[in-house]
KOLPA-175892 format. One record per atom (N, C-alpha, C): residue number from 0; residue in one letter; atom name; x negated, y negated, z. Coordinates in steps of 0.02 Angstrom, whole numbers. Last residue first. Example, Ala and Ser with C-alpha at 12.3 -4.5 7.8 and 13.67 -1.06 7.14 Angstrom:
<dofis>
pos_code_site_c1_c2_c3
1_S_N_-642_112_354
1_S_CA_-684_53_357
1_S_C_-645_-2_394
0_A_N_-660_284_390
0_A_CA_-615_225_390
0_A_C_-660_165_390
</dofis>
This chain:
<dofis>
pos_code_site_c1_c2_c3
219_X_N_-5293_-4218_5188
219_X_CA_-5271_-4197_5219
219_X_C_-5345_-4166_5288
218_X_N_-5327_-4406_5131
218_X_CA_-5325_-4341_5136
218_X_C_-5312_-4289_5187
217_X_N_-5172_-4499_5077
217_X_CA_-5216_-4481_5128
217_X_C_-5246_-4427_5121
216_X_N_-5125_-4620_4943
216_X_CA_-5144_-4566_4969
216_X_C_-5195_-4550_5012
215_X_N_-5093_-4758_4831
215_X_CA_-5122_-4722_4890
215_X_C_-5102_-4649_4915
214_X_N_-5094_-4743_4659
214_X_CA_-5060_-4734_4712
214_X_C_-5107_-4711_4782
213_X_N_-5136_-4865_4530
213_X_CA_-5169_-4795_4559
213_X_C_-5101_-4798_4623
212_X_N_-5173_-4905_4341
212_X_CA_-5119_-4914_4420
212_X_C_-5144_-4846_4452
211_X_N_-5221_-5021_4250
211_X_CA_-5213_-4985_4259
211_X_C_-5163_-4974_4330
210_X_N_-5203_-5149_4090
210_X_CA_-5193_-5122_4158
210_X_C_-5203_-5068_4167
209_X_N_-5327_-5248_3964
209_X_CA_-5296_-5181_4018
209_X_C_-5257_-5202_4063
208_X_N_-5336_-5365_3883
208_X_CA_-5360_-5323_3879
208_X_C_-5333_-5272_3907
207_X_N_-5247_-5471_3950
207_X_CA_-5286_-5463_3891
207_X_C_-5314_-5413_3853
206_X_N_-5350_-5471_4086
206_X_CA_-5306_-5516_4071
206_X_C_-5317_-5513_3983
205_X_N_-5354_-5315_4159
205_X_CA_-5407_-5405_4140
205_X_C_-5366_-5420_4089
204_X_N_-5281_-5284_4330
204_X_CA_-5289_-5291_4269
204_X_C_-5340_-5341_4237
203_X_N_-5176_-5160_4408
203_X_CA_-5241_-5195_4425
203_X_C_-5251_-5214_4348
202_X_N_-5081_-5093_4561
202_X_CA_-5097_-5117_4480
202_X_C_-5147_-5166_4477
201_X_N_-5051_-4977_4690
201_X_CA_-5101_-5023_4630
201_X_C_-5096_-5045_4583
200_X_N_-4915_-4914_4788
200_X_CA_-4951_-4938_4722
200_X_C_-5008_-4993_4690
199_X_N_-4928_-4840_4928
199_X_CA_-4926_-4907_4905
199_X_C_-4964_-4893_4834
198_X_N_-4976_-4736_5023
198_X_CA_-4900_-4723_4977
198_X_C_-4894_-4782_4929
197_X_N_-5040_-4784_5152
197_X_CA_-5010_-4740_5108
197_X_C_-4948_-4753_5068
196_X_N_-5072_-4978_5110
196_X_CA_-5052_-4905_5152
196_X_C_-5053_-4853_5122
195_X_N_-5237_-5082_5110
195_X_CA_-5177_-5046_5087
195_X_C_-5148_-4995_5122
194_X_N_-5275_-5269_5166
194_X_CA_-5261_-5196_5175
194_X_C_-5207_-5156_5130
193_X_N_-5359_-5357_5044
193_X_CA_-5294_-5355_5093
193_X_C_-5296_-5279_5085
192_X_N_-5440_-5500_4956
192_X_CA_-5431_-5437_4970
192_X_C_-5379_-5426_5047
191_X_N_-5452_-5643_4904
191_X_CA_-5391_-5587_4922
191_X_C_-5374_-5513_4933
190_X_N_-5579_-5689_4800
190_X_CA_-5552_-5676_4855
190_X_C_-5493_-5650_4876
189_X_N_-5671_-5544_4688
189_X_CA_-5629_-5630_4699
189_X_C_-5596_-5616_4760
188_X_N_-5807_-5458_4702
188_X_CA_-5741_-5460_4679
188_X_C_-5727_-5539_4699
187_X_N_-5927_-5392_4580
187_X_CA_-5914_-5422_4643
187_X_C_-5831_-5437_4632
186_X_N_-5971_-5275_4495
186_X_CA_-6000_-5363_4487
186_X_C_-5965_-5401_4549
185_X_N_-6047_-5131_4490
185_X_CA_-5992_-5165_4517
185_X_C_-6000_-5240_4513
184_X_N_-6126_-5044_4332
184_X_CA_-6139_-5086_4412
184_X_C_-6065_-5121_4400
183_X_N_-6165_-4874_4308
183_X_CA_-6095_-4924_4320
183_X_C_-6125_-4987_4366
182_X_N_-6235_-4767_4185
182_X_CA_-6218_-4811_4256
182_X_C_-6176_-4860_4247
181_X_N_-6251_-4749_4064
181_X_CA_-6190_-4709_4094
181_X_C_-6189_-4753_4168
180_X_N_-6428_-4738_4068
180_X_CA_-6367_-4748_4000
180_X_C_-6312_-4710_4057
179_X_N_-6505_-4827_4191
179_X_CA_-6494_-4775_4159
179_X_C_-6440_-4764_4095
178_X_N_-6632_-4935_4277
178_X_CA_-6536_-4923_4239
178_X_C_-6565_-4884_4187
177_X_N_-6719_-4909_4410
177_X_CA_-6708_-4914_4325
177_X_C_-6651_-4911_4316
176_X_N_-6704_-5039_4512
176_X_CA_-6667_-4976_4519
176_X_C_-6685_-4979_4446
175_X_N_-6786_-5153_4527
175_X_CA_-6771_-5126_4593
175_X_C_-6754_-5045_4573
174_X_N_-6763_-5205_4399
174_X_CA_-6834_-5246_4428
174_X_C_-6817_-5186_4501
173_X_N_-6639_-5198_4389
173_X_CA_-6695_-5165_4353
173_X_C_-6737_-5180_4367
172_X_N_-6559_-5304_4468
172_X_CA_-6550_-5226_4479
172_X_C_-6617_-5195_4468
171_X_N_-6608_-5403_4407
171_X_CA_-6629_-5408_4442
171_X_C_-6630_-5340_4468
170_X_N_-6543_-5394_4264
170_X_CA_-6615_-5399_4267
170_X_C_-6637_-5399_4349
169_X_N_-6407_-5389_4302
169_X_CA_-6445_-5317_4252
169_X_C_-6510_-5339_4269
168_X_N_-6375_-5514_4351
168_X_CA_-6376_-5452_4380
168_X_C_-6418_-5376_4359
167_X_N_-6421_-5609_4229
167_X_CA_-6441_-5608_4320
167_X_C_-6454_-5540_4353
166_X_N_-6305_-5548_4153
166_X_CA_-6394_-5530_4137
166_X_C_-6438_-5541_4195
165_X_N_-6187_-5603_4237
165_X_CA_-6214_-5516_4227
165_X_C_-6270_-5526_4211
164_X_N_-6230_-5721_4377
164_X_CA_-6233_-5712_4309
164_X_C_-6228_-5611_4305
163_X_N_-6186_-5754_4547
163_X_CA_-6253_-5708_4491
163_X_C_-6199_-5680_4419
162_X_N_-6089_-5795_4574
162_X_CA_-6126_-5842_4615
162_X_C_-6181_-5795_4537
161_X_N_-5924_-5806_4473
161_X_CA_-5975_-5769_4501
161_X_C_-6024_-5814_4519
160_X_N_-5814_-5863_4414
160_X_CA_-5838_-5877_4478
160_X_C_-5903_-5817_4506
159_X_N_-5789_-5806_4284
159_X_CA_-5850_-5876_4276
159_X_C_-5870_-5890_4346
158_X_N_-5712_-5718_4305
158_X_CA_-5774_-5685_4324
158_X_C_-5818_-5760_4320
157_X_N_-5572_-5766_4409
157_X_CA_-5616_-5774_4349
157_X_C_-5682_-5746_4363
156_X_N_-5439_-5698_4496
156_X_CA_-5507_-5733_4504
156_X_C_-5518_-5723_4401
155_X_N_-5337_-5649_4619
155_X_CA_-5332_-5669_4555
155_X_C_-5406_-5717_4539
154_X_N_-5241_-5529_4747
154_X_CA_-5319_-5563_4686
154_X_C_-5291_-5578_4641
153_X_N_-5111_-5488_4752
153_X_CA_-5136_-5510_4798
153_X_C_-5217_-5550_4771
152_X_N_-4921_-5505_4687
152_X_CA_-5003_-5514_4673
152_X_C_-5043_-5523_4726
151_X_N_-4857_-5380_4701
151_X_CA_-4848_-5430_4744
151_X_C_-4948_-5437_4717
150_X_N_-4790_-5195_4697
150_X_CA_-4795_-5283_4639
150_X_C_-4799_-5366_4662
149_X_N_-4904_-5141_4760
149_X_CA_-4813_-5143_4773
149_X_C_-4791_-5218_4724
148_X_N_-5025_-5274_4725
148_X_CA_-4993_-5198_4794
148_X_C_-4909_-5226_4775
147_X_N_-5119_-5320_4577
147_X_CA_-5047_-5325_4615
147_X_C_-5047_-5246_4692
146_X_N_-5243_-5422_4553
146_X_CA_-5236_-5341_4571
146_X_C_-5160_-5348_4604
145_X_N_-5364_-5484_4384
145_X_CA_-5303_-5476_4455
145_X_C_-5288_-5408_4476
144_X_N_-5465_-5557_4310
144_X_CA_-5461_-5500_4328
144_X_C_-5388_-5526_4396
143_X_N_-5506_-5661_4152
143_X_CA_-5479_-5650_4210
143_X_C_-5472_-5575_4247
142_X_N_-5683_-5712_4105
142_X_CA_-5620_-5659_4106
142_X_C_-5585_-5668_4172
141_X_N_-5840_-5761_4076
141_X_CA_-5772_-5787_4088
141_X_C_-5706_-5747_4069
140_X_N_-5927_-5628_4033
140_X_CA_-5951_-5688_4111
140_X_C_-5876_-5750_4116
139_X_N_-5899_-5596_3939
139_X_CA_-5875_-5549_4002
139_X_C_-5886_-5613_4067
138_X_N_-5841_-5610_3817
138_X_CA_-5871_-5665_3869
138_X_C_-5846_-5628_3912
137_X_N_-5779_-5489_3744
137_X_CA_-5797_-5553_3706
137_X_C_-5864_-5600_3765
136_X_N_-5752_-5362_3732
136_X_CA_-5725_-5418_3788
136_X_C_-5778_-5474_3746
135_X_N_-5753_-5283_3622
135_X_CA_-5671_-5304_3639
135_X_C_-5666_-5350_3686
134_X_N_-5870_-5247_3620
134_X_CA_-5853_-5313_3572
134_X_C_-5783_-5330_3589
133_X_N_-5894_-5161_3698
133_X_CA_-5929_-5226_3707
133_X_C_-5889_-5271_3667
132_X_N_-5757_-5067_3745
132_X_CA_-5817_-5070_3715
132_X_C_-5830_-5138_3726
131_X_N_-5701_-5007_3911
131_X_CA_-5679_-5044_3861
131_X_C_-5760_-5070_3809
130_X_N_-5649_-4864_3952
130_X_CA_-5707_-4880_3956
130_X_C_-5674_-4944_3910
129_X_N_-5504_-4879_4096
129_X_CA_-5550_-4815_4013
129_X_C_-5604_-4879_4018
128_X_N_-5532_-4885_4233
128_X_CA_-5514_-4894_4205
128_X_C_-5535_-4849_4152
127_X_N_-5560_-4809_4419
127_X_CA_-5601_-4856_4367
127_X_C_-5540_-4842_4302
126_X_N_-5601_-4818_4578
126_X_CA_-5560_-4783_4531
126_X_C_-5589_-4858_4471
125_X_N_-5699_-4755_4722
125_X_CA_-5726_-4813_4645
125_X_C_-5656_-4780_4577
124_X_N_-5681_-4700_4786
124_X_CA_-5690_-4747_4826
124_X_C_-5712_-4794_4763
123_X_N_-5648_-4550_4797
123_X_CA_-5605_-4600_4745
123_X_C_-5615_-4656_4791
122_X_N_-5766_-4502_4936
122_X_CA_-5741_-4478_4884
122_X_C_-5680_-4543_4871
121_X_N_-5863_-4655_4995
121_X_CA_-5816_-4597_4995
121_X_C_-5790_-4572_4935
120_X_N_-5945_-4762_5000
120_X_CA_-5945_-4720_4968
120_X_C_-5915_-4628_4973
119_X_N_-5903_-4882_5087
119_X_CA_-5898_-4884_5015
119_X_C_-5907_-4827_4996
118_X_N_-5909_-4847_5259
118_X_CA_-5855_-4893_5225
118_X_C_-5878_-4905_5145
117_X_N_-6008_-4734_5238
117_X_CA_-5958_-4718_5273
117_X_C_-5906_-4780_5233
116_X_N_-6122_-4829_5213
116_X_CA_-6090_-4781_5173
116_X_C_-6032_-4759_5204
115_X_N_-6196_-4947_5239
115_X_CA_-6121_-4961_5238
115_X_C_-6095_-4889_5222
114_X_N_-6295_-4938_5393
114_X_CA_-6306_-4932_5315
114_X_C_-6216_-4927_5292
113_X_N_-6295_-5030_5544
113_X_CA_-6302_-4979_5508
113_X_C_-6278_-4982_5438
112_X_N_-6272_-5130_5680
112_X_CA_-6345_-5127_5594
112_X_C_-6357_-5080_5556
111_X_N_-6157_-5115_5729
111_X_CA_-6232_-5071_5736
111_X_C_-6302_-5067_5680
110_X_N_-6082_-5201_5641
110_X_CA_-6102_-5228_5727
110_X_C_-6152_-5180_5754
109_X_N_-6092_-5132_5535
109_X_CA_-6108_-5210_5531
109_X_C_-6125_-5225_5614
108_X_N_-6021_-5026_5565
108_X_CA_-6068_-5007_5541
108_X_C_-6103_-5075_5538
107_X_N_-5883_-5076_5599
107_X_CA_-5915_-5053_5652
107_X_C_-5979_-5042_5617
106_X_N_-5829_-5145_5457
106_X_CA_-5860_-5179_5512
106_X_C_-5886_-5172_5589
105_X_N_-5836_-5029_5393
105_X_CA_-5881_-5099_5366
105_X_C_-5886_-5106_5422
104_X_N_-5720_-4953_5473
104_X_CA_-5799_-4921_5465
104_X_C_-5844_-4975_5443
103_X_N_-5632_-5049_5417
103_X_CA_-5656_-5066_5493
103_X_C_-5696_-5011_5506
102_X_N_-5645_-5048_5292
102_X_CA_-5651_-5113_5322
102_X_C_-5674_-5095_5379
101_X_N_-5685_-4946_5168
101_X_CA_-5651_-4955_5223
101_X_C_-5684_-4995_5272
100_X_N_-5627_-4989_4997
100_X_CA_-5686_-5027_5061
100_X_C_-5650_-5011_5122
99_X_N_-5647_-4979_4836
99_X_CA_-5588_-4975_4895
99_X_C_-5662_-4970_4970
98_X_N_-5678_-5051_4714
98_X_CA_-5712_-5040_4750
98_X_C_-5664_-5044_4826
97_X_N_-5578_-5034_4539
97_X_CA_-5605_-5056_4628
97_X_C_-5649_-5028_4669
96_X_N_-5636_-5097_4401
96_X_CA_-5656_-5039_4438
96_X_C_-5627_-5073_4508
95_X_N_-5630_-5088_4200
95_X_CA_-5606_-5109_4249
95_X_C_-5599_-5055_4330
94_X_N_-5785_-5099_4117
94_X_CA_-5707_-5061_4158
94_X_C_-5686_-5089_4202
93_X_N_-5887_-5079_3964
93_X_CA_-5873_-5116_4030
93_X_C_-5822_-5084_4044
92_X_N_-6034_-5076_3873
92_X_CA_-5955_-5097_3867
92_X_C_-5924_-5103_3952
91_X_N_-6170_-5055_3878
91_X_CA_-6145_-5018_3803
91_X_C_-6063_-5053_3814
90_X_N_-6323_-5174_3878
90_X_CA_-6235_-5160_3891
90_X_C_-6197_-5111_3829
89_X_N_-6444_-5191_3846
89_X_CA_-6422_-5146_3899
89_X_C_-6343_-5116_3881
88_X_N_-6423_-5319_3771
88_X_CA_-6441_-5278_3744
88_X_C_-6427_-5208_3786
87_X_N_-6420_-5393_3900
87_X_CA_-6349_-5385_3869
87_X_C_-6359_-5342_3818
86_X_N_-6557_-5456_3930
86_X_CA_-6508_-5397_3983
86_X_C_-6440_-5369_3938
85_X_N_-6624_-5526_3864
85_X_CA_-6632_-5475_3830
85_X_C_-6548_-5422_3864
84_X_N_-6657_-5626_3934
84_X_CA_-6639_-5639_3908
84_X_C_-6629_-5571_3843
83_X_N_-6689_-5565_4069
83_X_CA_-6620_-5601_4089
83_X_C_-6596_-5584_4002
82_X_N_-6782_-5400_4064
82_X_CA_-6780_-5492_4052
82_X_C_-6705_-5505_4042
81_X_N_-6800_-5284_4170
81_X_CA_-6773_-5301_4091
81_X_C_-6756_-5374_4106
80_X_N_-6856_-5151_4247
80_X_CA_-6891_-5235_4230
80_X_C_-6869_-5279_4188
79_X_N_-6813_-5022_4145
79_X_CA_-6841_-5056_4183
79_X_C_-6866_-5132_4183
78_X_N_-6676_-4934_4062
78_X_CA_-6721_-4998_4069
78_X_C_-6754_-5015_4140
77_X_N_-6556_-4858_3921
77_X_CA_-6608_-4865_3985
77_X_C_-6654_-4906_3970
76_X_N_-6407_-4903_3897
76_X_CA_-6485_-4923_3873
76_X_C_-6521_-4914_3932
75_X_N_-6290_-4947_3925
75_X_CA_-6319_-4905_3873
75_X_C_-6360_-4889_3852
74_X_N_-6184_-4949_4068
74_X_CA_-6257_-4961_4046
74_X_C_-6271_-4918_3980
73_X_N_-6040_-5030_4098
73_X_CA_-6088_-4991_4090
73_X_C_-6156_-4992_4055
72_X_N_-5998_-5137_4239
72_X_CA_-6038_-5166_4147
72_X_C_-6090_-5090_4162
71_X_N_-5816_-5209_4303
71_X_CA_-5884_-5151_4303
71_X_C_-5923_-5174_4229
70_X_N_-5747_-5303_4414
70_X_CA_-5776_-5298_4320
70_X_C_-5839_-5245_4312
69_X_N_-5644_-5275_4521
69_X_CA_-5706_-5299_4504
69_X_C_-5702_-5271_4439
68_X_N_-5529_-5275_4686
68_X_CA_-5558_-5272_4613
68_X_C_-5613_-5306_4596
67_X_N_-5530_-5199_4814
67_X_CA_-5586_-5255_4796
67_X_C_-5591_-5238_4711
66_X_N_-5431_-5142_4960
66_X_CA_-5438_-5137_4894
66_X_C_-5492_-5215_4862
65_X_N_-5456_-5064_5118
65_X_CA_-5447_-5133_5075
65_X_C_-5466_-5145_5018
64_X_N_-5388_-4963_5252
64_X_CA_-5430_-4979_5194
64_X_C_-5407_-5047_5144
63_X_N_-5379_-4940_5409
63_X_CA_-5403_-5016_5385
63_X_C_-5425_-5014_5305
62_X_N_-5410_-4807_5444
62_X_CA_-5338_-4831_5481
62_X_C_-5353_-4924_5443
61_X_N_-5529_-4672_5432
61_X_CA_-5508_-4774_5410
61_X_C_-5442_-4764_5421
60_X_N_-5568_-4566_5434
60_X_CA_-5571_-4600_5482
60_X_C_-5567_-4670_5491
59_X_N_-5543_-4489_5303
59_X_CA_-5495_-4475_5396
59_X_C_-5506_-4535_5446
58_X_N_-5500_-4599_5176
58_X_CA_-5543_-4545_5221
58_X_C_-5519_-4544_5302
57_X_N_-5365_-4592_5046
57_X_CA_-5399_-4621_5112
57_X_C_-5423_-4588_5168
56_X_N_-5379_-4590_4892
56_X_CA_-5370_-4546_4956
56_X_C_-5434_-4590_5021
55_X_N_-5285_-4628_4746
55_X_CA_-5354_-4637_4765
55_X_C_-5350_-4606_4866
54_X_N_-5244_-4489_4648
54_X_CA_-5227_-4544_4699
54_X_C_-5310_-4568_4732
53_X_N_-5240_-4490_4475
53_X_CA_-5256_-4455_4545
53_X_C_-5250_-4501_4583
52_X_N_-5184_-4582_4373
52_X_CA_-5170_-4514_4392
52_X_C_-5162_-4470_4431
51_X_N_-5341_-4626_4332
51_X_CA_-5265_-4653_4352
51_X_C_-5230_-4586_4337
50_X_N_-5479_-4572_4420
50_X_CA_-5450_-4604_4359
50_X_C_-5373_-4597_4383
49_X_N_-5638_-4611_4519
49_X_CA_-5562_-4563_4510
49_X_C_-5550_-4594_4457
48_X_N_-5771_-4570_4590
48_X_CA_-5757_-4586_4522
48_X_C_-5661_-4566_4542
47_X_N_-5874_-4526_4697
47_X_CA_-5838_-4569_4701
47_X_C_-5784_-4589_4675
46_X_N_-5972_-4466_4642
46_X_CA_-5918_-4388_4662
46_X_C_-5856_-4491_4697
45_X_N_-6081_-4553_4625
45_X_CA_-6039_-4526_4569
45_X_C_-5964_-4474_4588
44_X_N_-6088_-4637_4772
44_X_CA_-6109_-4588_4720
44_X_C_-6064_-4584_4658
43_X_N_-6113_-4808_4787
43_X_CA_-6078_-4771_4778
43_X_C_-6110_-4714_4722
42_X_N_-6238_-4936_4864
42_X_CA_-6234_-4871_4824
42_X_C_-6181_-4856_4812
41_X_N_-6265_-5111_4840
41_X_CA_-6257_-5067_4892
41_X_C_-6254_-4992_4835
40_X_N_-6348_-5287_4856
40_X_CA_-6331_-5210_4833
40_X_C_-6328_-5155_4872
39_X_N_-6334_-5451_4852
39_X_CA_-6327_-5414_4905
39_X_C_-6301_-5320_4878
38_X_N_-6448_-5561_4738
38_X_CA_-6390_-5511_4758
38_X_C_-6380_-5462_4825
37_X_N_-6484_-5711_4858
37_X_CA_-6507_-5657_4819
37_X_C_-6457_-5588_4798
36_X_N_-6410_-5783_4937
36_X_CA_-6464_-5805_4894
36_X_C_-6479_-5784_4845
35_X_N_-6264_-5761_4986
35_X_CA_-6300_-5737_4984
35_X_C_-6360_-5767_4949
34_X_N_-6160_-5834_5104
34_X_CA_-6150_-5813_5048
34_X_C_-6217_-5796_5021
33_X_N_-6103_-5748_5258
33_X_CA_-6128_-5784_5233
33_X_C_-6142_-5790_5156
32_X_N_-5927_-5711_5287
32_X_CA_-5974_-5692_5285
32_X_C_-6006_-5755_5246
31_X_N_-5812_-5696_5302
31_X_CA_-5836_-5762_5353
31_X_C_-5908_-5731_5348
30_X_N_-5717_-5680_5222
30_X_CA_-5738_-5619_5273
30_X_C_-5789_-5645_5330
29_X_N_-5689_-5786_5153
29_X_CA_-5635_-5756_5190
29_X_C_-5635_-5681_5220
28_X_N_-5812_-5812_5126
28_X_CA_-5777_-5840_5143
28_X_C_-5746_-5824_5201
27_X_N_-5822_-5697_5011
27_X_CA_-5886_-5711_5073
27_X_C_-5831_-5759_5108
26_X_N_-5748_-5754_4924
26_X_CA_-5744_-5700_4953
26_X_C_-5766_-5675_5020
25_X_N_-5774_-5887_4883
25_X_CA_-5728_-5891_4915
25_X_C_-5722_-5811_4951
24_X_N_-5904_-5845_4803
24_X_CA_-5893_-5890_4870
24_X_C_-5829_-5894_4914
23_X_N_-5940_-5684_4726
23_X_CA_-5893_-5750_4732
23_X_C_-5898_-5752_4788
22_X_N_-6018_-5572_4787
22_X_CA_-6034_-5597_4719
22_X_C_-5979_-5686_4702
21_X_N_-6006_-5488_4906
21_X_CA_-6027_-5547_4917
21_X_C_-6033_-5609_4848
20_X_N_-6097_-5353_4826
20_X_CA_-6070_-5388_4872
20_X_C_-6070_-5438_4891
19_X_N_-6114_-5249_4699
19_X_CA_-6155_-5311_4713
19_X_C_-6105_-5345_4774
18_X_N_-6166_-5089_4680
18_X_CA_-6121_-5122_4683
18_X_C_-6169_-5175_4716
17_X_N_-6206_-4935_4556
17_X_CA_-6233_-4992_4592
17_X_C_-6182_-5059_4607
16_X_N_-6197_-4762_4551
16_X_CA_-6134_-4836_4538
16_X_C_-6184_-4888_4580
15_X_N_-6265_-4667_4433
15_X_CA_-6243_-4698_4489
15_X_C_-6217_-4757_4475
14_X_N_-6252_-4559_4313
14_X_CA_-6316_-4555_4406
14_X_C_-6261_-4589_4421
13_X_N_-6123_-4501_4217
13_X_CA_-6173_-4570_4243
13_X_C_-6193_-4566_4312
12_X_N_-6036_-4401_4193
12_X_CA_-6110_-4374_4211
12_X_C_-6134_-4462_4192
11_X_N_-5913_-4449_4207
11_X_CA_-5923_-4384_4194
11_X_C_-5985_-4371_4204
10_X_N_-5903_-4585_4173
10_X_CA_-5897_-4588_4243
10_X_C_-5900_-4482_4267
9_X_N_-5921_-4607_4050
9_X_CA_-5978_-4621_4082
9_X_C_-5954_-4592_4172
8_X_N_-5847_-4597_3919
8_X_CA_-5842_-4561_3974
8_X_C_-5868_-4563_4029
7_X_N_-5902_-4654_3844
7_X_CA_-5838_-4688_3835
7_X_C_-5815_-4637_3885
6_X_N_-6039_-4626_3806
6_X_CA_-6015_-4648_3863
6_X_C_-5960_-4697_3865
5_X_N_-5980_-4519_3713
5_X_CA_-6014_-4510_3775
5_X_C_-6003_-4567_3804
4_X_N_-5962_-4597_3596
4_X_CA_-5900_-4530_3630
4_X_C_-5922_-4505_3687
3_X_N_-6061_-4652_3558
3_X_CA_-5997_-4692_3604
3_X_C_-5965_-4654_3600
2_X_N_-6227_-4619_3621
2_X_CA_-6173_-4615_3591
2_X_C_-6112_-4661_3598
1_X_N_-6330_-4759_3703
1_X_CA_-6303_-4667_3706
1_X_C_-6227_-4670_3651
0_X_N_-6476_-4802_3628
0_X_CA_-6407_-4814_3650
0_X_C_-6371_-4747_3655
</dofis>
């Protein structure tokens, strides 16, 4: 297990961000997307990472970005191949994370069968919360998460709506990607996602536990 003054920092030297798409039905939904069988995974690098404070910055070529809260579950334990019923042993604690999505790079990269990076993994394309330890969330698999713009709730979901379980998720990841101590996987978001502007405030929270808040921003 890695320390806990280490990875109560994880977003400082953790490889990588593994994200799950499509993870609630109503989400898929209201992108009219299909809902998935199997997890649907994608990448964000690490140079992704922001914290509250810095703005999260919208890349030159999105005029469409769209905020996607989600329940992050750091990793404490390296692992391959790791059994459903073991997966939570993995877990050093968790964050609160968006996954800012530029939509209409998503959805030109979708009509050329091309790979999503351009729309998820831009620089502060993953702002993330402090680290919250394991024992402070109790039932990660039932938590509320919400996200206010400009104080106007736009998400509000339960993680119990997930289509894939977290140990689901940890064991299936690891069967594909080793998990590493410090990685981040993204667990999917609830429906209501909605464009943001410059200048527009974030708040974002699990019910109970945290808020945080970020401000839009363009880069120059």
């Amino acid at each position: 297990m890695a320390s806990v003054g280490n990875v109560q920092r994880f977003w400082e030297w953790g490889k990588k961000i593994i994200c799950v798409g499509r993870n609630y039905t109503a989400h898929a939904a209201e992108l009219r997307n299909v809902v998935p069988s199997e997890p649907l995974l994608f990448l964000k690098p690490p140079s992704a990472y922001v914290r509250e404070g810095s703005p999260i910055q919208v890349p030159y070529y999105c005029h469409n970005l769209h905020h996607e809260v989600e329940l992050g579950v750091v990793i404490g334990k390296r692992g391959t191949a790791i059994p459903q019923e073991v997966a939570m042993q993995h877990v050093a604690g968790y964050a609160l994370c968006l996954d800012m999505t530029a939509r209409d790079a998503q959805d030109e990269c979708k009509s050329k069968g091309q790979p999503w990076t351009l729309a998820k993994a831009f620089d502060t394309s993953c702002p993330v919360s402090d680290f919250i330890p394991k024992e402070q969330l109790c039932d990660p698999g039932n938590v509320r998460i919400w996200l206010k713009v400009n104080d106007q709730l736009r998400q509000e979901g339960s993680t119990s709506q997930m289509i894939f379980s977290i140990p689901y998720l940890i064991s299936y990841i690891s069967e594909i990607i080793t998990l590493e101590e410090g990685d981040l996987i993204l667990t999917g978001t609830p429906k209501g996602v909605s464009s943001v502007q410059e200048n527009d405030e974030l708040e974002a929270g699990i019910e109970g536990i945290l808020k945080m808040k970020f401000r839009v921003g363009r880069r120059d």
